[in-house]
C-alpha positions in Angstrom: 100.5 132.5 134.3 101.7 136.0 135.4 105.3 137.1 134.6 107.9 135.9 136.2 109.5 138.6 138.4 112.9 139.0 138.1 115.6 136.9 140.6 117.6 138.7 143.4 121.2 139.1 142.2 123.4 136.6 144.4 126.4 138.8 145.8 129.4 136.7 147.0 132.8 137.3 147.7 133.5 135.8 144.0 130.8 138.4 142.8 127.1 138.5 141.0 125.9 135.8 139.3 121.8 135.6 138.4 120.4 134.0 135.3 117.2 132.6 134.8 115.0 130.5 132.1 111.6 132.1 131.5 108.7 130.3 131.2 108.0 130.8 127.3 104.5 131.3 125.7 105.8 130.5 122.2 107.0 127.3 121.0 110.3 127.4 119.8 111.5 130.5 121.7 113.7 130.4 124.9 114.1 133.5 127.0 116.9 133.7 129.5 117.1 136.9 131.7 121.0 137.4 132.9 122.8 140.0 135.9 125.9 138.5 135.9 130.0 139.5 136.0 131.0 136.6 134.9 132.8 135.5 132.5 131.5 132.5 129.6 134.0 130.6 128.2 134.1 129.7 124.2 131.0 128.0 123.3 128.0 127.9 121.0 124.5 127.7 120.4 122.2 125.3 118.3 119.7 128.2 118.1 119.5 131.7 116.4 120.2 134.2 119.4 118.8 138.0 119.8 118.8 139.9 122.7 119.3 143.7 124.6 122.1 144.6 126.8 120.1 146.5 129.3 123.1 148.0 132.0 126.7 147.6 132.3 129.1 146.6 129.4 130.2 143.3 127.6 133.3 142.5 125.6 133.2 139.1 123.5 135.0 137.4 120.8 133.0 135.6 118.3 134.2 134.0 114.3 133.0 137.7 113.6 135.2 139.5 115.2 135.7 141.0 118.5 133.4 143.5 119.8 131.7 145.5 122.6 128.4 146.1 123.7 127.1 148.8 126.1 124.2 149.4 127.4 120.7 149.6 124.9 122.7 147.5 122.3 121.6 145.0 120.8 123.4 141.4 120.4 122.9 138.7 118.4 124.5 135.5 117.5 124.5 132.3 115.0 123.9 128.9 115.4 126.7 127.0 115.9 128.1 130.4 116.3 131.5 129.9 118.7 131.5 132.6 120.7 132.1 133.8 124.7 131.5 136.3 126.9 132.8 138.8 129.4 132.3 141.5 131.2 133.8 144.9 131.0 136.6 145.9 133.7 135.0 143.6 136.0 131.4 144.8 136.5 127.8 143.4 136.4 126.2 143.6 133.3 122.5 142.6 132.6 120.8 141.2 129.2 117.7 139.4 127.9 118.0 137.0 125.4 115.7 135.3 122.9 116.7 132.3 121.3 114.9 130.9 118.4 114.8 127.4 117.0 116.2 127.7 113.8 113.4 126.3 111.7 111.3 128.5 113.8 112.9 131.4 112.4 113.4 130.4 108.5 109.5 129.8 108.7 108.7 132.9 110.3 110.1 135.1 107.3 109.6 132.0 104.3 107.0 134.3 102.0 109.6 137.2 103.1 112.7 135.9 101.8 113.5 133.5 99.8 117.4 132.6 100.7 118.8 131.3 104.0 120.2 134.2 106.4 121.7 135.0 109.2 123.2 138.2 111.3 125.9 139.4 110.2 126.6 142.2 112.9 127.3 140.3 116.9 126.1 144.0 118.2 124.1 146.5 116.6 123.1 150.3 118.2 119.4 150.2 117.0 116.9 151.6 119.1 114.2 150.3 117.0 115.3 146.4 116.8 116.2 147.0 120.5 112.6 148.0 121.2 111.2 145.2 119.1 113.5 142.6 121.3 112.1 143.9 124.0 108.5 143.8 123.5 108.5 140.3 122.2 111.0 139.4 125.3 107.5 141.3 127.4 104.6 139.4 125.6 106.3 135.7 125.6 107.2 135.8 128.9 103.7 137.9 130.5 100.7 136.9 131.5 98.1 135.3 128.9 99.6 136.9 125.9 97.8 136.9 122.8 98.7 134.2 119.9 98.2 136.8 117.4 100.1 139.7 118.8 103.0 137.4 119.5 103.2 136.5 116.3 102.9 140.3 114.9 106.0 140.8 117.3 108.0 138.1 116.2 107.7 138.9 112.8 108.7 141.9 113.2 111.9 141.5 115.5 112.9 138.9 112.9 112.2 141.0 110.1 113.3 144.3 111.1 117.5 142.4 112.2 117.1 140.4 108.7 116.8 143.6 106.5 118.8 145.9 108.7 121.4 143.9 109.7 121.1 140.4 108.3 122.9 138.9 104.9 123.3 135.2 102.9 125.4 133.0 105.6 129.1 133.5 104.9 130.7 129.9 104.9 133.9 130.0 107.2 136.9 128.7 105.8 136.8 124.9 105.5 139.2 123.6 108.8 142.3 121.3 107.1 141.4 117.5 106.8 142.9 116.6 109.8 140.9 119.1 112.0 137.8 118.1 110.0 138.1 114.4 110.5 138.0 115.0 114.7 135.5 117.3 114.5 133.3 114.9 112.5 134.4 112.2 115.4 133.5 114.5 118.6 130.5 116.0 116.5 128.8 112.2 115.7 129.6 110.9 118.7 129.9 113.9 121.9 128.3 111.2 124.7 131.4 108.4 123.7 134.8 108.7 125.7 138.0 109.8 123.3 141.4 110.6 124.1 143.5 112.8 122.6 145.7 110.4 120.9 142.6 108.8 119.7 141.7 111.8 117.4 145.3 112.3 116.0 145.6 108.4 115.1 142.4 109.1 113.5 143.7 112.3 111.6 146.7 111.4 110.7 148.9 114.0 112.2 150.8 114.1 115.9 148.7 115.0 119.1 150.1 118.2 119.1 149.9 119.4 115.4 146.2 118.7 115.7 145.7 120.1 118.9 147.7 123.5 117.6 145.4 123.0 114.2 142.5 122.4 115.8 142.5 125.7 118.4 143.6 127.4 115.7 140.6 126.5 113.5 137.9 126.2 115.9 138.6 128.6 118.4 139.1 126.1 121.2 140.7 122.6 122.6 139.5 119.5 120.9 138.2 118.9 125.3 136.4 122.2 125.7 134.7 121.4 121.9 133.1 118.5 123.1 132.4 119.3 126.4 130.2 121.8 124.8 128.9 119.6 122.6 128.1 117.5 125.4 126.1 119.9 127.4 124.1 120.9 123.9 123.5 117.5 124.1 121.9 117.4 127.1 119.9 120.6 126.2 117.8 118.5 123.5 117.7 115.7 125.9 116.3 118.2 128.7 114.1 119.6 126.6 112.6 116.3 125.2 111.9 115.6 128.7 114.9 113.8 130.5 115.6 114.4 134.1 118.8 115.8 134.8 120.6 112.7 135.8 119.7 110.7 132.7 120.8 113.6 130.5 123.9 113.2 132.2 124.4 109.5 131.8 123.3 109.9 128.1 125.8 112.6 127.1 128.7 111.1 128.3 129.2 112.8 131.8 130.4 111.2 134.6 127.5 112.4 137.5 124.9 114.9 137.9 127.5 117.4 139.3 129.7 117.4 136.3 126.9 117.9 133.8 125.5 120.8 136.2 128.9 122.6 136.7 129.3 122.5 133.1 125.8 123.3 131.9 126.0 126.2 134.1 129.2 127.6 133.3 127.9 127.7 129.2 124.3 128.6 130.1 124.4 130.5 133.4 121.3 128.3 134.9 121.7 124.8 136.3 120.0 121.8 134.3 117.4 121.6 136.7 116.6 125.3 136.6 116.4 124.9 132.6 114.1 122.1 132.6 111.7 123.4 135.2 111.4 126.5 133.1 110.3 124.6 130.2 108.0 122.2 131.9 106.6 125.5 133.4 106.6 126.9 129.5 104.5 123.6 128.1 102.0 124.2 130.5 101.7 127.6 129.3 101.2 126.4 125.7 98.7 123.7 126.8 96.5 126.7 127.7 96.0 127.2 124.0 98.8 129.7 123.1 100.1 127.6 119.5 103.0 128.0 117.8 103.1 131.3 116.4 103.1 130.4 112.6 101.3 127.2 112.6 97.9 126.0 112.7 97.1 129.0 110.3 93.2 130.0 109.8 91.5 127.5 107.1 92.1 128.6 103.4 90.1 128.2 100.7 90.0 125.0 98.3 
């Protein structure tokens, strides 16, 4: 496989917009390569985020604040992190992004560390960790790359954000009882049609008290919450190997076109985009690139 070069910028009245999946060497690991001004609403990821800001400027808000990135920083983010994205006095802005499977990245560091961790700065000006991002972002997504040098980088990305800017998880405040009993609703069951007045009977307050409560403790409308958790939803089922029409169907959208309109407005890629970039990405791994930290070298008895 030779790496993927980069995609033309599309340029319409309404602006730029290009964002592409990478084929990925390394199991576990996404890359996504973004030119883009525009904006991404509240949303989150399942995955542990790290990535480089390469031109322009990007103002977000995120549970840790908000903040602003320029150029050579770099950003992180959580899983299940809400967060969103926009740009800075209305111009294109470019960033690579590497996006980790959780358990990926708790076994990458588990004779490091001993406690779970997570970022605890959304940007960080570090040329070092910025180089490291980059260089990992390079080999996963090039031509052939070496099992053992890709895990080297990894390790050290990882590593290197963990003890410069990484800490013990910070648990946010608990939501009231009302807010957490919808939350466990649209969180169990995304794919299953609700209505508002649904999740207040089932909280025990009025539709707007939780509706007030609930933006006010999650960041966002009970809708946009599980509209999100909709298109996570059809992330997995993508990745397991759904086409995009039965991802759809199984996560509670009405078509195609309303899981692609949404999956693109969180993502910046269309479903169909996504899933060719991983089939591309298992063949890759078929070639006999593994995991990066399994199948380790026989030790003794």
């Amino acid at each position: 496989m030779t790496a993927a070069a980069g995609p033309t910028p599309i340029r319409r009245s309404g602006g730029t917009h290009s964002a592409e999946f990478l084929p990925s060497a390394a199991s576990g690991i996404e890359a996504l390569r973004i030119v883009s001004d525009r904006g991404f609403p509240r949303h989150s990821h399942d995955q542990f985020g790290i990535g480089v800001l390469g031109f322009g400027a990007h103002r977000s808000w995120s549970g840790r604040g908000p903040v602003e990135a320029e150029a050579g920083d770099v950003i992180t983010v959580n899983p299940g992190e809400m967060h969103d994205g926009h740009p800075v006095d209305g111009q294109a802005r470019g960033w690579r992004m590497l996006y980790l499977d959780p358990g990926l990245a708790a076994r990458i560091v588990q004779d490091e560390v001993a406690d779970p961790f997570e970022s605890a700065r959304p940007v960080a000006r570090d040329p070092g960790l910025a180089g490291h991002v980059d260089r990992l972002f390079r080999r996963i997504t090039g031509a052939g790359p070496d099992p053992l040098a890709v895990e080297e980088d990894l390790l050290r990305t990882v590593m290197h954000c963990l003890l410069r800017h990484g800490g013990r998880p910070q648990a946010p405040p608990a939501p009231p009882p009302s807010v957490a009993r919808a939350l466990r609703c649209l969180d169990e069951a995304p794919h299953l049609p609700v209505s508002l007045a649904d999740l207040a009977a089932l909280s025990g307050v009025s539709r707007f008290q939780l509706l007030r409560g609930f933006a006010r403790a999650v960041g966002t409308t009970p809708h946009a919450y599980r509209l999100q958790r909709r298109v996570g939803l059809a992330r997995r089922l993508l990745a397991a190997g759904s086409s995009p029409a039965d991802a759809a169907a199984a996560a509670g959208f009405a078509d195609q076109s309303h899981l692609t309109r949404a999956f693109a407005r969180q993502f910046g890629v269309t479903p169909a985009r996504y899933r060719s970039a991983l089939g591309a990405a298992r063949g890759t791994a078929s070639d006999g690139l593994r995991n990066p930290v399994q199948d380790p070298c026989p030790r003794p008895a």
